[in-house]
BALUM-998047 format. One record per residue (C-alpha): x, y, z. Coordinates in Angstrom, 2 decimals, always signed. Example, Ala and Ser with C-alpha at 12.3 -4.5 7.8 and 13.67 -1.06 7.14 Angstrom:
# BALUM-998047
ROMAR, X, Y, Z
ROMAR, +12.30, -4.50, +7.80
ROMAR, +13.67, -1.06, +7.14
# end
This chain:
# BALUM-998047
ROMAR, X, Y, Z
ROMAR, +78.49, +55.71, +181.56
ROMAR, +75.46, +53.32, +182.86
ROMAR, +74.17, +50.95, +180.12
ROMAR, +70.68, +50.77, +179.81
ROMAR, +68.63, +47.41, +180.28
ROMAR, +65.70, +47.50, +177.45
ROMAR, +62.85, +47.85, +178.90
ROMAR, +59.67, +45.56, +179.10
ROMAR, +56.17, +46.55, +178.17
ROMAR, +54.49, +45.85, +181.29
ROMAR, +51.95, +42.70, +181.37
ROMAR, +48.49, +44.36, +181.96
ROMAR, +46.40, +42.72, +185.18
ROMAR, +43.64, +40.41, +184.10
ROMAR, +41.47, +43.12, +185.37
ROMAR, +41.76, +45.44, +182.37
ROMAR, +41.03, +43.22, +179.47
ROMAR, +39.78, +45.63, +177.02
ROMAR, +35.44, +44.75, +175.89
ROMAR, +36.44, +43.78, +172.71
ROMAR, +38.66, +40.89, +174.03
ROMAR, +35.70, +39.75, +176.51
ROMAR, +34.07, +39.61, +173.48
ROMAR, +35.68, +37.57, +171.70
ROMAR, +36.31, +35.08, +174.21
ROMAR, +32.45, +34.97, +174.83
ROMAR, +32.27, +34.32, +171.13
ROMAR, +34.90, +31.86, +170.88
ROMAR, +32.94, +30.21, +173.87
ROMAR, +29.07, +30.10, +172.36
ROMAR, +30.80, +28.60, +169.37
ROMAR, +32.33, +25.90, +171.25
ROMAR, +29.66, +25.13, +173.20
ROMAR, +26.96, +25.71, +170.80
ROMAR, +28.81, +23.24, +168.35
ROMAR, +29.48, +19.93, +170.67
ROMAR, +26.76, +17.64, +171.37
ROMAR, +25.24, +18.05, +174.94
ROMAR, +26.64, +15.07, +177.33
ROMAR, +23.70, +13.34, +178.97
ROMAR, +22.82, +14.49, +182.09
ROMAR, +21.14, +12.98, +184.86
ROMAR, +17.95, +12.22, +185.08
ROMAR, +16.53, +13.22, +188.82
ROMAR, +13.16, +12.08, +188.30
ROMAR, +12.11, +10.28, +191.53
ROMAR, +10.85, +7.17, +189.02
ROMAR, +14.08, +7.00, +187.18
ROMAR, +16.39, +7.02, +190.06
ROMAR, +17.08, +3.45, +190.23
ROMAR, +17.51, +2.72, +187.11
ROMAR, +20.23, +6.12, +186.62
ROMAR, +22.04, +4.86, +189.86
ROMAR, +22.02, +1.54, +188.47
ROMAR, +23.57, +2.62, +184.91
ROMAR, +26.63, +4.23, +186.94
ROMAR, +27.31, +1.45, +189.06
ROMAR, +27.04, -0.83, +186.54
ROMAR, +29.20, +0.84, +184.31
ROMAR, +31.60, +0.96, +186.85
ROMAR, +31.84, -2.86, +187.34
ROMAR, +31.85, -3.47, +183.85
ROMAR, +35.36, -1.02, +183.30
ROMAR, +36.84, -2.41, +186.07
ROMAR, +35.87, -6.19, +184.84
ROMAR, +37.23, -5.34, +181.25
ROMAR, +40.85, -3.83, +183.46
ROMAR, +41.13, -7.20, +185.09
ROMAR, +40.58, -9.10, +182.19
ROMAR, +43.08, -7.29, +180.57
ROMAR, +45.61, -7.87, +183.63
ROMAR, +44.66, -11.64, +183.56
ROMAR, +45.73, -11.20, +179.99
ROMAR, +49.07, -10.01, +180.80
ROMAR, +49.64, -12.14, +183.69
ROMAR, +49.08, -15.52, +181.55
ROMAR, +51.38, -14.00, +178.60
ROMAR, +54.26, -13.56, +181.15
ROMAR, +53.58, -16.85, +182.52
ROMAR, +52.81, -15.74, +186.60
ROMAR, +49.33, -17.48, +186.56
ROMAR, +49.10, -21.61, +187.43
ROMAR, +46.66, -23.25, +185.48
ROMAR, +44.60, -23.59, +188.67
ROMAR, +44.31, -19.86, +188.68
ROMAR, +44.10, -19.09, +185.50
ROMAR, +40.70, -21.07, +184.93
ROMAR, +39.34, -19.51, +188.40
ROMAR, +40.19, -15.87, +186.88
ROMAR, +38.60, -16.95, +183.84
ROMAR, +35.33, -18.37, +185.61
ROMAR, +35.03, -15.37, +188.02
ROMAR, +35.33, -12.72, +185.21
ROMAR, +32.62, -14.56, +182.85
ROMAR, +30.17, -14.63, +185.88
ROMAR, +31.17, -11.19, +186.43
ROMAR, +30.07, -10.27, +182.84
ROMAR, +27.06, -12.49, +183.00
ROMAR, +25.90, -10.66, +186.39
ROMAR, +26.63, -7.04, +184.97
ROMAR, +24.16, -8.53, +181.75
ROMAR, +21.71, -9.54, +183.59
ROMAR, +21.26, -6.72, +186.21
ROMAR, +21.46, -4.64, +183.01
ROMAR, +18.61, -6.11, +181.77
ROMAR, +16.66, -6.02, +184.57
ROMAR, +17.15, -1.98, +184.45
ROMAR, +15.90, -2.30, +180.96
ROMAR, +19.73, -1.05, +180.11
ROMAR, +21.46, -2.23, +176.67
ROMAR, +25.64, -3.02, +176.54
ROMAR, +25.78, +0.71, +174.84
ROMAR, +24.36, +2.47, +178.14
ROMAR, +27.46, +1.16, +180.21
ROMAR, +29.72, +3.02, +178.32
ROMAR, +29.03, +6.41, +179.91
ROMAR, +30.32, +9.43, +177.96
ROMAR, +32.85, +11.49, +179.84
ROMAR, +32.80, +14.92, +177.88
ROMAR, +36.13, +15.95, +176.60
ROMAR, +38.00, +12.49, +177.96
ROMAR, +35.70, +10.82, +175.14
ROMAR, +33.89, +7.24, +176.16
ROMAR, +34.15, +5.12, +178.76
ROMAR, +34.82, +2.34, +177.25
# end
């Protein structure tokens, strides 16, 4: 006598979702969407190009500034930095932040603009 294996319902294709399923997943979606903030877009207006391409860049500098001041950090708390090169890190990183400040100003951008929102990863900075 053969024994019998149970059998499996068989996993429908994603082809044959039934309406009412769409429908709730269209549902589900609209409420998502309708309920989180819109993310700033970019602006493409030929006056404000500058000053958008500007923002980015300058965010940029400023998160990787704040990385390497948080690796000269670690360095000097484990000791691998001279005191030669731990005052030209230091130097280098506060003209750095003084740069990134003053170009920022000149785009008519406050400290809060540089820290660029990034949607579900949350800010920036």
């Amino acid at each position: 006598m053969k024994s019998r294996r149970p059998t499996r319902p068989r996993a429908r294709p994603l082809n044959t979702l039934r309406a009412r399923e769409l429908a709730a997943l269209r549902t589900q979606l609209q409420r998502r969407t309708a309920s989180a903030a819109a993310p700033p877009r970019w602006n493409a207006d030929p006056e404000d190009v500058q000053r958008s391409v500007a923002k980015l860049v300058l965010a940029l500098v400023e998160f990787l500034r704040k990385l390497l001041e948080r690796q000269a950090i670690r360095r000097m708390e484990a000791g691998t930095l001279t005191a030669a090169e731990l005052e030209a890190v230091g130097q280098a990183l506060m003209r750095l932040e003084q740069t990134v400040k003053d170009l920022a100003r000149h785009f008519g951008l406050a400290p809060e603009d540089l820290n660029l929102d990034l949607g579900p990863l949350g800010r920036l900075m």
